[in-house]
C-alpha positions in Angstrom: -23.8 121.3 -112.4 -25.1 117.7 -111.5 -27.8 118.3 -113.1 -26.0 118.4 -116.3 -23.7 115.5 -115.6 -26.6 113.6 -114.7 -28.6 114.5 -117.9 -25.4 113.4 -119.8 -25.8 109.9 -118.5 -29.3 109.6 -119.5 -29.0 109.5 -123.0 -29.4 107.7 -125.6 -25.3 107.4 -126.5 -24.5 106.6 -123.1 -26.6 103.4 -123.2 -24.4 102.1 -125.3 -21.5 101.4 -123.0 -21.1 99.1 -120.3 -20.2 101.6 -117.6 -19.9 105.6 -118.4 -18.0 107.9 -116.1 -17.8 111.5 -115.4 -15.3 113.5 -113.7 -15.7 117.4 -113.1 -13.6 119.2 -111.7 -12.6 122.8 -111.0 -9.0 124.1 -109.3 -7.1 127.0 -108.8 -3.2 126.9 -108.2 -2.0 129.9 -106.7 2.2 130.2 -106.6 4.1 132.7 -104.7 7.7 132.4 -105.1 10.1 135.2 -103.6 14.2 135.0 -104.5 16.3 137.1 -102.3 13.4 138.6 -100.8 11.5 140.1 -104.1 8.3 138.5 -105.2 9.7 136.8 -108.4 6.4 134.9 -109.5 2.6 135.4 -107.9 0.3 133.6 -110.4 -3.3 132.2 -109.9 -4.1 129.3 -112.4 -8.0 128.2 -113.0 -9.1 125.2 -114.8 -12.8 123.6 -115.4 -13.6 120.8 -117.4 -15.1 117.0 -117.7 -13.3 113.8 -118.3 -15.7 110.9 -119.9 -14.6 106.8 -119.3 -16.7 104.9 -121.4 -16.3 100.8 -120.8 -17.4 98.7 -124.0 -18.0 95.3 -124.5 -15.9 94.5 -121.1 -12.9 95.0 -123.1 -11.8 98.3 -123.6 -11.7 101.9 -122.1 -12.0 105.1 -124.3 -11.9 108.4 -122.7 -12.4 112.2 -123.9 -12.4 115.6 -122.0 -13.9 119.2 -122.5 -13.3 122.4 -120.7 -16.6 123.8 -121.9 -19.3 122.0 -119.3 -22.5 123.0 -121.6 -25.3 119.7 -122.4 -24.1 120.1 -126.3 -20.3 119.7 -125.6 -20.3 116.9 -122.6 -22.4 115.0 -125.5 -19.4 115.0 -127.7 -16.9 114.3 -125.5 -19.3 111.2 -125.2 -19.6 110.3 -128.3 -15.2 110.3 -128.8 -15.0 108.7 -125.4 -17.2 105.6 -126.8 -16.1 105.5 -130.3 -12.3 105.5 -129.1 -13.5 102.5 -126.6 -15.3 100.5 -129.3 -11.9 101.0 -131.7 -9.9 99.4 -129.1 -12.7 96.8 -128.0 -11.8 95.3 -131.5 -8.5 94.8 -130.9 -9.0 93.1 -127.7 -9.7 89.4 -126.6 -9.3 89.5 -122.5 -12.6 90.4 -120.9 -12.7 93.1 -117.9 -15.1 91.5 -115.5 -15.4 94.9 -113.2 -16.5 94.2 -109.3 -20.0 96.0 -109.1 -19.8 99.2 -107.5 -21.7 100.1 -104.3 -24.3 102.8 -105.1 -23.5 105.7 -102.9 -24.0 109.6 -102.6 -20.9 110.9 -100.8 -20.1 114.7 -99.9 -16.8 115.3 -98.6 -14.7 118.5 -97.4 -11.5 118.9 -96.2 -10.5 122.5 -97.3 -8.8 123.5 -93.0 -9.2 126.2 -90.9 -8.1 128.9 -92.6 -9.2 128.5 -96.5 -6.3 129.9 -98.9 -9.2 132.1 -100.9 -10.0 133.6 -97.8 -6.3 135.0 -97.2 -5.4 138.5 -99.3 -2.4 138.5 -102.0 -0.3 140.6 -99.3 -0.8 138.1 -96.7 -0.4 135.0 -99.0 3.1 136.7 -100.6 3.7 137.5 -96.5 4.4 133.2 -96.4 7.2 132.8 -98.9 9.0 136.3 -97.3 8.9 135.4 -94.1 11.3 132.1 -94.8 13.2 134.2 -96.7 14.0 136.7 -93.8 14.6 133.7 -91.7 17.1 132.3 -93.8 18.4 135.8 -94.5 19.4 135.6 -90.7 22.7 133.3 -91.6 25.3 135.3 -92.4 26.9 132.6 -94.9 23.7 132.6 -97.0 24.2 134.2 -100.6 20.3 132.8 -102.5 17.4 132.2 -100.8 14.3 130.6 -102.8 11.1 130.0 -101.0 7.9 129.0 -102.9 4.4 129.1 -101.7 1.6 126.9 -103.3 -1.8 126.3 -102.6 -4.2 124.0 -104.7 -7.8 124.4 -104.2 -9.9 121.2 -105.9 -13.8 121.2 -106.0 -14.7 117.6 -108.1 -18.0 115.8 -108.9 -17.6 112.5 -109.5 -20.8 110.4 -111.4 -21.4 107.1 -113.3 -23.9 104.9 -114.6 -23.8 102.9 -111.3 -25.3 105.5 -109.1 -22.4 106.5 -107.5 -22.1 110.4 -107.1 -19.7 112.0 -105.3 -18.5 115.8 -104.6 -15.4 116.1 -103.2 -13.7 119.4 -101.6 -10.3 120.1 -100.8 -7.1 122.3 -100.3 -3.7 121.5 -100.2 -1.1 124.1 -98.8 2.9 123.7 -99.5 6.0 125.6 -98.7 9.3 125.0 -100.6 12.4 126.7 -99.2 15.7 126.4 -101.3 18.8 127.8 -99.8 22.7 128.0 -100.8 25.5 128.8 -98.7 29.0 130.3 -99.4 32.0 130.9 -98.1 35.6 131.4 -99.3 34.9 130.0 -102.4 33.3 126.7 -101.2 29.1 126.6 -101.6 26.5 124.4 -100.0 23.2 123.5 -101.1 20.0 122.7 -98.3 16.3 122.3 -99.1 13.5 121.4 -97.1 9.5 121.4 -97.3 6.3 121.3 -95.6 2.4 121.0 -96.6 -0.6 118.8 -95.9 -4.1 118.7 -97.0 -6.0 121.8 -95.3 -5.5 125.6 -95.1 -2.9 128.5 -94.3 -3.3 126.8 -90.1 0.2 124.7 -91.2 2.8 127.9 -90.7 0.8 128.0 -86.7 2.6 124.6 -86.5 5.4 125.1 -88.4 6.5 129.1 -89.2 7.7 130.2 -92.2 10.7 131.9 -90.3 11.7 129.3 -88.3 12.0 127.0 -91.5 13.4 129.5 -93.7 16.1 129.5 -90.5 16.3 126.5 -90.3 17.2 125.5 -93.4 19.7 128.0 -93.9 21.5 126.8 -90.8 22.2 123.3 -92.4 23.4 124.8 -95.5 26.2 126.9 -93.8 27.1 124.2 -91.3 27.6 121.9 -94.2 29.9 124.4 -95.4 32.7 122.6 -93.3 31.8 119.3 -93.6 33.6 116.8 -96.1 31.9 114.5 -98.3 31.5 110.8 -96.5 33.4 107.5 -97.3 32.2 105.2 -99.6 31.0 101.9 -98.7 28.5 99.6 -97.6 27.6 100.4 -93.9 25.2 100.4 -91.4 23.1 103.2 -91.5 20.1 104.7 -89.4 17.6 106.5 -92.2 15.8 109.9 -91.2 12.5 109.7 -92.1 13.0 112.8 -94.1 15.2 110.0 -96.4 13.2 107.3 -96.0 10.2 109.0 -97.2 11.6 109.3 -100.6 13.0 105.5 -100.5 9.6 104.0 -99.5 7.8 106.1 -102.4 10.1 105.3 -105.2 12.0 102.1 -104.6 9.2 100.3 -102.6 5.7 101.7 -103.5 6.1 102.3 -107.2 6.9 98.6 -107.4 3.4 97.8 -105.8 1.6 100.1 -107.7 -0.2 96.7 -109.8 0.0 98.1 -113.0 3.8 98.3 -112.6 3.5 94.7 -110.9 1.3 93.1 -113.3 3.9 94.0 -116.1 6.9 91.6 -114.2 8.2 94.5 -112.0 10.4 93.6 -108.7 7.5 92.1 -106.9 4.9 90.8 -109.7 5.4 87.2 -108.9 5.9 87.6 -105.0 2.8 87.3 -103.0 2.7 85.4 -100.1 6.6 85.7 -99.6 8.9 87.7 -97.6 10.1 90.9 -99.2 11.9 92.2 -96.7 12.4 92.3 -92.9 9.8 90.4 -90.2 9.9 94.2 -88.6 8.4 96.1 -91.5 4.9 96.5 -92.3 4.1 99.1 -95.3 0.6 100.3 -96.2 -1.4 102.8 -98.1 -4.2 104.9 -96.9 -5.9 107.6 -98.5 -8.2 108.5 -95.4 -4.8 109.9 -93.4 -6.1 113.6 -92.3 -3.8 116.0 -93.5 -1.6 113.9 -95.6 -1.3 115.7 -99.0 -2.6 112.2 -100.3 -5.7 112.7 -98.3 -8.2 111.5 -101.4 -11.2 109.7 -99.6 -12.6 108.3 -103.1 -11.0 108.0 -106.1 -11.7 108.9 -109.5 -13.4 106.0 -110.5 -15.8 106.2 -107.4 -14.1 104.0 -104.9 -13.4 104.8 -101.6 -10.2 104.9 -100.3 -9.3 102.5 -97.4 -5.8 101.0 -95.4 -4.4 98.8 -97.9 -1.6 96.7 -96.1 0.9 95.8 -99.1 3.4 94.0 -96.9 2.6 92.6 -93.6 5.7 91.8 -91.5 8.1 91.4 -94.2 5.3 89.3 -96.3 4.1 90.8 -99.6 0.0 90.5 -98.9 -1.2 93.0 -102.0 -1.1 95.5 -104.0 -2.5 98.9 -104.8 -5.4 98.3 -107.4 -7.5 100.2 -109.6 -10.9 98.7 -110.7 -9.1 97.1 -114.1 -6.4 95.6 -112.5 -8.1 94.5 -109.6 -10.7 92.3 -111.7 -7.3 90.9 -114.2 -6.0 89.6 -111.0 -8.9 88.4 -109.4 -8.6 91.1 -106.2 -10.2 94.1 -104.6 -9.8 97.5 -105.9 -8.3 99.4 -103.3 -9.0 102.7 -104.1 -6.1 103.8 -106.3 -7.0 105.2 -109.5 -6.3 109.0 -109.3 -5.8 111.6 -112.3 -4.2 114.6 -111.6 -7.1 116.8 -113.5 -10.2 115.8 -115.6 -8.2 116.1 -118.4 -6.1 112.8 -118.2 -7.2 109.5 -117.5 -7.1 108.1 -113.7 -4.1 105.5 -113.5 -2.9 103.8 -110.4 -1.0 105.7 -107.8 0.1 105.8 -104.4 -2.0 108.1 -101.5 -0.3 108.0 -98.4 1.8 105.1 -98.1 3.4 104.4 -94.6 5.6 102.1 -92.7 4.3 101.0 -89.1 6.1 102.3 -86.2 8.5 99.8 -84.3 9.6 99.6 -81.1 12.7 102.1 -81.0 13.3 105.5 -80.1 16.5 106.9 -82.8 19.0 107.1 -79.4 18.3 103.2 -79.2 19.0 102.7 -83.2 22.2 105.1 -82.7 23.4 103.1 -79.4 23.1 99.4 -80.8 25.5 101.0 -83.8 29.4 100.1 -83.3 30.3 102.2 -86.6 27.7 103.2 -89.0 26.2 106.6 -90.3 23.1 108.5 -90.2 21.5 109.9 -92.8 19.4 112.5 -93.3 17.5 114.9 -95.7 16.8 114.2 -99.6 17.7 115.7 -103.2 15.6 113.1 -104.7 16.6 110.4 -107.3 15.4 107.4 -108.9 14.3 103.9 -109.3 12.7 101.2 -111.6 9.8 98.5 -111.6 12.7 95.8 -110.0 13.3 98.5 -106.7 16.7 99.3 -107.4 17.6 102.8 -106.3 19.7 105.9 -106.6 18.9 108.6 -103.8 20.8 111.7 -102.9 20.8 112.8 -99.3 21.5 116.1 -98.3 23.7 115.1 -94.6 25.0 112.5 -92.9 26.9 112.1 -89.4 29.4 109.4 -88.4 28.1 106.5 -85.8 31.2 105.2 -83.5 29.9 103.1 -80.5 26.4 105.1 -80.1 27.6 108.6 -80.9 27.5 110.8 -83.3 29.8 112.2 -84.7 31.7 114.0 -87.5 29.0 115.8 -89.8 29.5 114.6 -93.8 28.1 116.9 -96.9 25.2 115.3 -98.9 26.4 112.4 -101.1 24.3 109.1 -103.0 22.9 105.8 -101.6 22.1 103.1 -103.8 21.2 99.7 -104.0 17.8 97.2 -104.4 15.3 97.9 -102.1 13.6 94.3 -101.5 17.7 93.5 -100.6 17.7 96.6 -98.5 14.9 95.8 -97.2 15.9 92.6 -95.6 18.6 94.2 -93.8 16.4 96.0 -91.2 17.0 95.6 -87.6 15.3 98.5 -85.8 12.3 100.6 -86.8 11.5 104.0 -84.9 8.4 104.1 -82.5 7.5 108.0 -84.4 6.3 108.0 -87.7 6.4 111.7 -89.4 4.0 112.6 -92.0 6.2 114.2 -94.7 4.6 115.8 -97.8 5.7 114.4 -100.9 5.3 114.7 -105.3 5.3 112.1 -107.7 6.0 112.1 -111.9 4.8 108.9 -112.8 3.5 109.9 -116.3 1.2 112.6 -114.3 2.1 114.9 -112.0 0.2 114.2 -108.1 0.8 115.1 -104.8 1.0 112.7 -101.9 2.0 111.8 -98.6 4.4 109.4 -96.6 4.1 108.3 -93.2 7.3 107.4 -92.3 9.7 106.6 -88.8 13.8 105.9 -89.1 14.4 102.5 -89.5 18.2 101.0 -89.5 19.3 98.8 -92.3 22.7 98.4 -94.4 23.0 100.2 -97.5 25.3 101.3 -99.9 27.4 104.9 -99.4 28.4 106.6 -102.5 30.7 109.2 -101.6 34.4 110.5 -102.0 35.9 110.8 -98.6 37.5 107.0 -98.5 
């Protein structure tokens, strides 16, 4: 398979670009998804193809893609890929000045202790049923939706710089869905797990036990009223504040995002937010389901501190928007297949512990409320937010106490930000999934943290 790659950049067309790059990849998605304990859905997707980047006259990049990986047909795509960049090269008058690449074979594995192709249908479908029967365990429950998925990725990466790289891996989720009912009045609760590795996950973290768990929330939620509305003190979850850092904070760092006059495009070198929060990305974190030690235009990945107590030092960088802004690429152009081009996203973005265990957040609260758990939501290039938690508790004095139903938080997150007085000493690695114009999975490395915020609900 090198071989061929390798031929491809010998010839006569690829001479004719600046830099040529080839991505080949194969992957297999398997999907086991079992509602009310019968196997809805078991499905096992293959794809294998190339992606050709062509760079031209330091202006422009055209790209192409084949699923047929044959000398004739990885010629074409060539030939497309440089034509489209030459097209665009007209039409352009701002050079690319690229940083030269380092010249390095890498070989890289991370595909865990027990391999998902190694594991028979029956004992893959076993995953998904045994949260089921756990959740099945609560009397209150009337659906129960858990999904197994497992994505296997083999990728060669080559390019006229001498940089080759083969990269293995496998990535193993669990999605577990449940609602509750009870004279007439129903209650959603979701929850997930996965990392970068094999089937060894569920010895940490068994499929029962979450199916159980999760079912448990939803019928104790049953009673619970929606919470007041307001702005308040709050102490975040990290299961919550996994989902604000990705989309109110690290999309707005993402430098394509920046470059473009997003929330913090003019901001470097000024404080963003609290003294007590320090926010990086790192696609070396084992396990994370952004585990990507190179990226797909060769570089390797690497800790990328973004804001360094409460100062905004950087942003995530590809190799194009790195040289436009006279920095570093950081190792931050992914594609989600070899059939898309690589554009800028986040790995495993963090936040640095702090010094506080959650008791100490909850005790220094005189009235506040805790929030916890995530149905997602939005937010734009200026970090301002919409986000749905699933459940909340009242804080009087230190203690918690009356359990709310899952309502919205809103608000901008660089103002949000600023409001943070405690962050937890435990940070949790939550597995996490991102849209931005491709699909990719990724991970978050997050502890509580206790800001003020604003409490959409209906209870006062």
């Amino acid at each position: 398979m090198s071989r061929i790659l390798e031929e491809c950049l010998q010839t006569t067309v690829a001479s004719e670009a600046d830099l040529v790059q080839l991505r080949r990849q194969s992957r297999t998605i398997t999907t086991c998804t079992v509602r009310n304990g019968i196997v809805e859905d078991f499905s096992s997707m293959s794809l294998r193809g190339v992606g050709i980047r062509t760079l031209v006259d330091s202006k422009s990049w055209g790209f192409s893609s084949t699923n047929i990986i044959d000398s004739e047909s990885l010629r074409n795509a060539l030939k497309i890929s440089l034509k489209l960049a030459k097209a665009s090269a007209n039409a352009r008058n701002e050079e690319i000045h690229l940083e030269p690449a380092k010249a390095r074979v890498a070989d890289v594995s991370a595909t865990g202790k027990r391999p998902p192709l190694k594991m028979s249908p029956d004992e893959i479908a076993e995953i998904p049923l045994e949260a089921y029967r756990g959740a099945n365990e609560v009397k209150q429950v009337v659906d129960v939706k858990a999904t197994y998925v497992s994505i296997e990725d083999d990728k060669y990466f080559l390019d006229s710089e001498e940089v080759q790289i083969h990269q293995k891996t496998n990535r193993v989720q669990l999605f577990v869905d449940v609602i509750a009912k009870e004279n007439g009045q129903m209650c959603p609760a979701s929850e997930n797990i996965g990392h970068t590795g094999g089937l060894e996950i569920f010895d940490t973290v068994p499929p029962f036990h979450l199916g159980r768990s999760v079912a448990q929330d939803a019928a104790r939620l049953l009673k619970a009223k929606a919470p007041p509305s307001g702005k308040f003190q709050v102490v975040i979850h990290p299961t919550l504040c996994a989902t604000l850092l990705h989309e109110a904070i690290g999309h707005p760092l993402e430098a394509d995002l920046a470059m473009t006059g997003g929330g913090f495009g003019e901001r470097i070198g000024q404080l963003v937010s609290s003294k007590l929060i320090t926010i990086y990305d790192d696609g070396r974190v084992k396990n994370g389901l952004g585990y990507l030690p190179f990226d797909d235009e060769g570089v390797e990945s690497k800790r990328t501190v973004l804001i360094e107590k409460g100062v905004l030092e950087s942003f995530m960088h590809d190799r194009t928007s790195a040289a436009l802004s006279g920095s570093t690429p950081s190792g931050n152009s992914h594609a989600w297949d070899y059939s898309v081009e690589p554009l800028i996203r986040q790995t495993n973005i963090g936040i640095e512990e702090g010094d506080y265990s959650e008791e100490e957040m909850l005790e220094e609260v005189k009235e506040g409320i805790f929030l916890e758990g995530t149905f997602g939501g939005q937010a734009d290039s200026n970090a301002d937010f919409t986000f749905g938690f699933q459940k909340a508790q009242s804080i009087k004095h230190g203690e918690l106490g009356e359990e709310f139903r899952g309502a919205n938080v809103a608000g901008n997150a660089v103002d949000v930000f600023k409001t943070v007085d405690a962050v937890g000493k435990e940070a949790v690695l939550r597995p996490g999934a991102c849209g931005k114009y491709q699909f990719a999975v990724q991970g978050r490395i997050v502890p509580s943290i206790r800001c003020e915020i604003l409490v959409g609900g209906s209870g006062g």
